[in-house]
N, CA, C and O atoms as a Tinker XYZ file with bonds, in Angstrom:
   280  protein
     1  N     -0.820000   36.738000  -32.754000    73     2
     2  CA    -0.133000   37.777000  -32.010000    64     1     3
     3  C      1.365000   37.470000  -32.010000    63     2     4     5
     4  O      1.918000   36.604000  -31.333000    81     3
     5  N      1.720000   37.993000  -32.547000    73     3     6
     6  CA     3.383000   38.562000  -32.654000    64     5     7
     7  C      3.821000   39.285000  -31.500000    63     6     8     9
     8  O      3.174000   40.303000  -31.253000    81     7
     9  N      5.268000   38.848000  -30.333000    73     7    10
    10  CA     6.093000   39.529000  -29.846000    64     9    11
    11  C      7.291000   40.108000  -30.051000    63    10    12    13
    12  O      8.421000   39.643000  -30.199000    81    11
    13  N      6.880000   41.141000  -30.034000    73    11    14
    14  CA     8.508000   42.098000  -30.609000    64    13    15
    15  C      9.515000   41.998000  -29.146000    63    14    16    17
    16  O      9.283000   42.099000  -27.941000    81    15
    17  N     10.591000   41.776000  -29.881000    73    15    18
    18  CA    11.677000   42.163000  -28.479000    64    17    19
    19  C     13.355000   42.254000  -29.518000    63    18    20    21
    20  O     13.629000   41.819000  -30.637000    81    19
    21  N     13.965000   42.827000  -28.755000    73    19    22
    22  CA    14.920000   43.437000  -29.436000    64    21    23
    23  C     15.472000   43.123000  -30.406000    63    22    24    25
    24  O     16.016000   44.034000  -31.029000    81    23
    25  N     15.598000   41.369000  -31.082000    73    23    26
    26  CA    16.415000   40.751000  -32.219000    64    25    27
    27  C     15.254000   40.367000  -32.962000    63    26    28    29
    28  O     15.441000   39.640000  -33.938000    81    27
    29  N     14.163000   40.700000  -32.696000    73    27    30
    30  CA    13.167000   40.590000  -34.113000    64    29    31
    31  C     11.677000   40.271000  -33.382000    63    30    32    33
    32  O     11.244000   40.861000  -32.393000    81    31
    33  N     10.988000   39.160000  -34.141000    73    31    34
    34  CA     9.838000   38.862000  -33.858000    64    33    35
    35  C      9.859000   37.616000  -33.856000    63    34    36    37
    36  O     10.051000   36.958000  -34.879000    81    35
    37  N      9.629000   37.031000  -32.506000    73    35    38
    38  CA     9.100000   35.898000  -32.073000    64    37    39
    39  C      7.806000   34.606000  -32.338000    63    38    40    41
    40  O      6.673000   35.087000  -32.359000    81    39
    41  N      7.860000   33.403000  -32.491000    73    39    42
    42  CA     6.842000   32.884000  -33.749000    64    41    43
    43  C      5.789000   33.322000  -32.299000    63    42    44    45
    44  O      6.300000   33.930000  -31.359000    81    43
    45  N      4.524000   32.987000  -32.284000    73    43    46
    46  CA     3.753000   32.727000  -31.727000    64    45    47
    47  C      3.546000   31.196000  -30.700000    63    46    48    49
    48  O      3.967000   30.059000  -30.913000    81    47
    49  N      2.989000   31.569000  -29.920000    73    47    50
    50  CA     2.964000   30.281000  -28.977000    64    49    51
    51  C      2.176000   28.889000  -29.215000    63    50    52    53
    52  O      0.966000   28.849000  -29.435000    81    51
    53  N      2.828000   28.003000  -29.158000    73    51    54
    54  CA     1.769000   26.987000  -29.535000    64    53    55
    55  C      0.581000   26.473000  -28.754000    63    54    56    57
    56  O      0.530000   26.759000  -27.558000    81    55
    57  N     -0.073000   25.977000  -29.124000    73    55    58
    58  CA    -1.453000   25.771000  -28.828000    64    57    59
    59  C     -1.158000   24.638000  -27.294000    63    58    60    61
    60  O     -1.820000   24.627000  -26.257000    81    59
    61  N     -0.195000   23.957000  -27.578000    73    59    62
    62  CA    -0.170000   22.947000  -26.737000    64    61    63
    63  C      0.823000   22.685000  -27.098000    63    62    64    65
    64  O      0.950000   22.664000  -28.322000    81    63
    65  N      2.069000   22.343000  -26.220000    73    63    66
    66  CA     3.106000   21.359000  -26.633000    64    65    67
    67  C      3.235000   20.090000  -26.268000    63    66    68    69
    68  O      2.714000   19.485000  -25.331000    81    67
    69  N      4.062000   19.698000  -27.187000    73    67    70
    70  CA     4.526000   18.015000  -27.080000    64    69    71
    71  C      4.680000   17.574000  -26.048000    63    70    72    73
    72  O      5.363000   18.299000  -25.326000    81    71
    73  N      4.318000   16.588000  -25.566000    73    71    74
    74  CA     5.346000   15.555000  -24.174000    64    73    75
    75  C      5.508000   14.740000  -24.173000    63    74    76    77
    76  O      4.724000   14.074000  -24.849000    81    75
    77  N      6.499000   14.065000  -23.537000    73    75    78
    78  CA     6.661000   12.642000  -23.665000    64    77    79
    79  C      5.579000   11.715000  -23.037000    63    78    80    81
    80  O      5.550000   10.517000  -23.321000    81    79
    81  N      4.645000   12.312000  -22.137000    73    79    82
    82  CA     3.691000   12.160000  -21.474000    64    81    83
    83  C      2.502000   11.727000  -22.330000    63    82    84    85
    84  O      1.716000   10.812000  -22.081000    81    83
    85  N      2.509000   12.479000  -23.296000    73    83    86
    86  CA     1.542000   11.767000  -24.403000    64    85    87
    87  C      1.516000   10.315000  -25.031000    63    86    88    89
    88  O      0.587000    9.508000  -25.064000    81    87
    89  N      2.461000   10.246000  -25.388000    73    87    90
    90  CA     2.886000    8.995000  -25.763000    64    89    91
    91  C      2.632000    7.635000  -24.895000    63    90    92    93
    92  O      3.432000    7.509000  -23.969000    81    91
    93  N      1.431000    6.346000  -25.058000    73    91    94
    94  CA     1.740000    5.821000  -24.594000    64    93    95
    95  C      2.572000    4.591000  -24.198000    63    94    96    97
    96  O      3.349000    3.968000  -24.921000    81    95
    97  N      2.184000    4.304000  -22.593000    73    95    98
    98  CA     3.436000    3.172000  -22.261000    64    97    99
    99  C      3.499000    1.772000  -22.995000    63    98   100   101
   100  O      2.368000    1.300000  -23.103000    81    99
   101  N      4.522000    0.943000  -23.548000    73    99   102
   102  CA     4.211000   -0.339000  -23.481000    64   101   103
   103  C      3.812000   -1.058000  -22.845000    63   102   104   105
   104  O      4.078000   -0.589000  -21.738000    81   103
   105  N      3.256000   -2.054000  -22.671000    73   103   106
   106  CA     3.135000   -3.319000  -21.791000    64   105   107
   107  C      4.599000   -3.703000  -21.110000    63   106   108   109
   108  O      4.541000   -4.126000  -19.955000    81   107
   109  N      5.514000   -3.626000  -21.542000    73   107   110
   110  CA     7.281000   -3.870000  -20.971000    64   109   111
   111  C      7.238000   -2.932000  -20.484000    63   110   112   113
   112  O      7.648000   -3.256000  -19.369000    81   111
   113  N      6.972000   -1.537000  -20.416000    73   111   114
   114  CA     7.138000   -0.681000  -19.529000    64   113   115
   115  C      6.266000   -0.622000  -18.391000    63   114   116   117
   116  O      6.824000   -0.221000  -17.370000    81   115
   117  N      5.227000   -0.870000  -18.302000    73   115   118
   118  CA     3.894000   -1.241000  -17.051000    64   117   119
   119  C      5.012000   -1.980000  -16.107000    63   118   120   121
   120  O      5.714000   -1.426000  -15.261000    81   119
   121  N      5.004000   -3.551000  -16.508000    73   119   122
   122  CA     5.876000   -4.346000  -16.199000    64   121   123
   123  C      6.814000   -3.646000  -15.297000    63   122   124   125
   124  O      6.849000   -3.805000  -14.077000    81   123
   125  N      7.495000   -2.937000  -15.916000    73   123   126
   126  CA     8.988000   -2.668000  -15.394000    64   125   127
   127  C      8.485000   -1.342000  -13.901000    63   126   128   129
   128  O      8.780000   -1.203000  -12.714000    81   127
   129  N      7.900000   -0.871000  -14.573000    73   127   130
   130  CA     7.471000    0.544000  -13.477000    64   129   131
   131  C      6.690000    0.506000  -12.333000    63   130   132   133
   132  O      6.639000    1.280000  -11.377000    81   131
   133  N      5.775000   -1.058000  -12.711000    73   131   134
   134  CA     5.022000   -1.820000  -11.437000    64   133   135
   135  C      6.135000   -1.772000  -10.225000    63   134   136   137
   136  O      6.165000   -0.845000   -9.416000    81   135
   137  N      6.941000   -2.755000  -10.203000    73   135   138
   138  CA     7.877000   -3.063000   -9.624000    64   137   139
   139  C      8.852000   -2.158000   -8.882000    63   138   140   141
   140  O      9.691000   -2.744000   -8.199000    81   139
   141  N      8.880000   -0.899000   -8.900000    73   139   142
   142  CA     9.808000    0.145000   -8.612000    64   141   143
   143  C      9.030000    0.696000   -7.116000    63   142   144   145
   144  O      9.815000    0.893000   -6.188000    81   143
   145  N      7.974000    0.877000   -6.917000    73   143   146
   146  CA     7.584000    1.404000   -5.882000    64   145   147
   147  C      8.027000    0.209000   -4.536000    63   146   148   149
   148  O      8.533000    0.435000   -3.437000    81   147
   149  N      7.567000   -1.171000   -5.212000    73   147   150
   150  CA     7.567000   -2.097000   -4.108000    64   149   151
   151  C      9.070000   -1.996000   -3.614000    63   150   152   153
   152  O      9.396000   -1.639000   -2.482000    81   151
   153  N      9.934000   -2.363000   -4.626000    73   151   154
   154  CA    11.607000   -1.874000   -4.147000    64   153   155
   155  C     11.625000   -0.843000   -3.221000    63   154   156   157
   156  O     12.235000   -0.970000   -2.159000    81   155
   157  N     10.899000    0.366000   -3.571000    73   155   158
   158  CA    11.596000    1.512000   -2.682000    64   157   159
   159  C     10.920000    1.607000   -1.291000    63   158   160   161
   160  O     11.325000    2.256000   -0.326000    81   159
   161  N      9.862000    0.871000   -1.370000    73   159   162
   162  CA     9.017000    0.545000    0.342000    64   161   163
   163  C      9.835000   -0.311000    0.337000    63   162   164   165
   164  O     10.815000    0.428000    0.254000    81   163
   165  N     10.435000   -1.750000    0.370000    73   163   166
   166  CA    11.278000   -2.570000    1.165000    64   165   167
   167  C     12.309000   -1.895000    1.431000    63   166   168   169
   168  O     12.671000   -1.955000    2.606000    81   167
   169  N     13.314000   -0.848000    0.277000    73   167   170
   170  CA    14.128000   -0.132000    1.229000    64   169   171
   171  C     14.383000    0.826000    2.185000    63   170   172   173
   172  O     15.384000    1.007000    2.878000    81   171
   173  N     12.737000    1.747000    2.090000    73   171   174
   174  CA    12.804000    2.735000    3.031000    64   173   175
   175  C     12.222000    1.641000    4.135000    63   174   176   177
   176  O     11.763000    2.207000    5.128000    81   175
   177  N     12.169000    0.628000    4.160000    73   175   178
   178  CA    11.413000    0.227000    5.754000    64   177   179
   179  C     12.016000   -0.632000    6.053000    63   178   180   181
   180  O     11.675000   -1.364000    6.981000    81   179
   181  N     13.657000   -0.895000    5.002000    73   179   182
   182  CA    14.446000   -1.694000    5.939000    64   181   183
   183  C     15.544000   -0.115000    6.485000    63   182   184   185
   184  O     16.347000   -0.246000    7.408000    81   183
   185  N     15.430000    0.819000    5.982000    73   183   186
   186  CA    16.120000    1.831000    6.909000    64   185   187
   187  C     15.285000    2.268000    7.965000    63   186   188   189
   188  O     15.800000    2.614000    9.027000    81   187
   189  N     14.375000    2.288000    7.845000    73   187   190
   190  CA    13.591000    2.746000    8.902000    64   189   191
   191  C     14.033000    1.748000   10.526000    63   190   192   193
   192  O     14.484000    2.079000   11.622000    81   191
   193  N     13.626000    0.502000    9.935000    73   191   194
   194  CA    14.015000   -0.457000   10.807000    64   193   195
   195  C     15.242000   -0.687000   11.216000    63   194   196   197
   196  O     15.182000   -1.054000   12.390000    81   195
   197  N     16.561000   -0.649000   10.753000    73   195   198
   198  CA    17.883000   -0.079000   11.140000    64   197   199
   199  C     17.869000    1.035000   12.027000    63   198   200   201
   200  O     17.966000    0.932000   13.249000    81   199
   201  N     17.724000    2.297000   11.282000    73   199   202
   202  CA    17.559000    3.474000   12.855000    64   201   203
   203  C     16.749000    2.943000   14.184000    63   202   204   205
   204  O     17.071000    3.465000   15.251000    81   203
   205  N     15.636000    1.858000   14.192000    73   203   206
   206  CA    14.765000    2.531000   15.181000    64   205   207
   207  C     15.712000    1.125000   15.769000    63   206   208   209
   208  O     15.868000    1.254000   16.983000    81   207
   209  N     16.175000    0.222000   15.396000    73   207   210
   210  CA    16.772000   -0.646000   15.979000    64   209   211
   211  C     18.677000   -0.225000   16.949000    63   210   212   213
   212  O     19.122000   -0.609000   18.031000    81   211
   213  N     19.335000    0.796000   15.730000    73   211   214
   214  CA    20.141000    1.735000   16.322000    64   213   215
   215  C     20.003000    2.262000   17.508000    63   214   216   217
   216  O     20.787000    1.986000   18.417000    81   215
   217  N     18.456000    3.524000   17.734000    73   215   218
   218  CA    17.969000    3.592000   18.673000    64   217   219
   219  C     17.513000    2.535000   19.913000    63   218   220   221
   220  O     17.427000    2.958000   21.066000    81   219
   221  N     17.358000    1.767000   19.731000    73   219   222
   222  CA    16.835000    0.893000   21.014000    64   221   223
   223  C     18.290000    0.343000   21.670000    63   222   224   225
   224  O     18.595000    0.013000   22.816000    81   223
   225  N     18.913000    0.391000   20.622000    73   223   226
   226  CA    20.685000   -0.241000   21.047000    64   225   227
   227  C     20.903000    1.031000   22.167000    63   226   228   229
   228  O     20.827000    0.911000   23.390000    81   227
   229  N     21.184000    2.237000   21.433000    73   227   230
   230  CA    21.323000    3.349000   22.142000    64   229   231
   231  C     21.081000    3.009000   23.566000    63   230   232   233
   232  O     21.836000    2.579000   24.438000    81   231
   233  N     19.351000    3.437000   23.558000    73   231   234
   234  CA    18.405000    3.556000   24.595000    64   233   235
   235  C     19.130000    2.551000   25.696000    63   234   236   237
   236  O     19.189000    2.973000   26.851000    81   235
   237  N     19.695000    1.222000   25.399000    73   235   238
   238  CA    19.926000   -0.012000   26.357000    64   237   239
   239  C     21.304000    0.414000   26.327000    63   238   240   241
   240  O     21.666000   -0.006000   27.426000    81   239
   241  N     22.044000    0.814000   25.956000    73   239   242
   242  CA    23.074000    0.061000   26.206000    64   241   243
   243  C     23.959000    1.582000   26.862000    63   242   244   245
   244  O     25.103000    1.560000   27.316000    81   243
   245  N     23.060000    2.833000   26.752000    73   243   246
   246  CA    23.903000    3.953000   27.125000    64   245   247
   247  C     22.901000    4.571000   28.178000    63   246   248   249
   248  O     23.422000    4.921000   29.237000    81   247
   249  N     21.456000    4.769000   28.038000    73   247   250
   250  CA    20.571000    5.362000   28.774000    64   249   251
   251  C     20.667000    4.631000   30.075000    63   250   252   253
   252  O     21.422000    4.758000   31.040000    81   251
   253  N     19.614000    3.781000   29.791000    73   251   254
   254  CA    19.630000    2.611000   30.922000    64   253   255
   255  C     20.708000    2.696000   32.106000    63   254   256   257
   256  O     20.526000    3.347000   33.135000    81   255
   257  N     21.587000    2.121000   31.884000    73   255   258
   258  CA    23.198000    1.685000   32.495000    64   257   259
   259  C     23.286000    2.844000   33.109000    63   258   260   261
   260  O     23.622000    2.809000   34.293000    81   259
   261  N     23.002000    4.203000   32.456000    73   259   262
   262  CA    23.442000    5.594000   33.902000    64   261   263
   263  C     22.576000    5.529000   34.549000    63   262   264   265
   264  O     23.063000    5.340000   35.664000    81   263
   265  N     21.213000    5.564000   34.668000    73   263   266
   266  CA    20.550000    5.857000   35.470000    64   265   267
   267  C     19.835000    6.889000   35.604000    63   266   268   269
   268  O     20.208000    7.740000   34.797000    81   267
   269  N     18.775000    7.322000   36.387000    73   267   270
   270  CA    18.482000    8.994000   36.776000    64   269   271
   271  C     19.078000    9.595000   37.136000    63   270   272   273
   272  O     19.761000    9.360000   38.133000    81   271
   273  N     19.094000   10.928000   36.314000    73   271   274
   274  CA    20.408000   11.769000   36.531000    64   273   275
   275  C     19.782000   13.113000   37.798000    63   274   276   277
   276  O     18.645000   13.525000   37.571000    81   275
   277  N     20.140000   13.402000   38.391000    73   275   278
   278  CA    19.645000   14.875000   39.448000    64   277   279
   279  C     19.813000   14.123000   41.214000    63   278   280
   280  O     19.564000   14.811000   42.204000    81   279
């Protein structure tokens, strides 16, 4: 099946295309891609731990000290 559209005729669609996804990984790449998740949990849970530590600073050092307010 051929699509016509205004500058001619279009090839037909392929059955499946290429990806880089096909191709597989090396062993150096396993290696390397293992390692990437553990990095990004130590850094989201040393930010995590910064804010909630921010917060508790907050909480003490501004909440506290006024008091109940009404």
């Amino acid at each position: 099946m051929e699509l016509q559209c205004t500058q001619g005729t279009l090839p037909p669609f392929p059955a499946r295309r290429a990806s880089v996804a096909d191709d597989p990984l090396t062993d150096a790449e396993v290696r390397r891609l293992a390692e990437v998740p553990t990095g990004a949990a130590w850094l989201s849970g040393i930010a995590v731990g910064l804010l909630l530590i921010a917060w508790f600073l907050i909480w003490l050092l501004i909440y506290i000290p006024r008091g109940a307010i009404g």
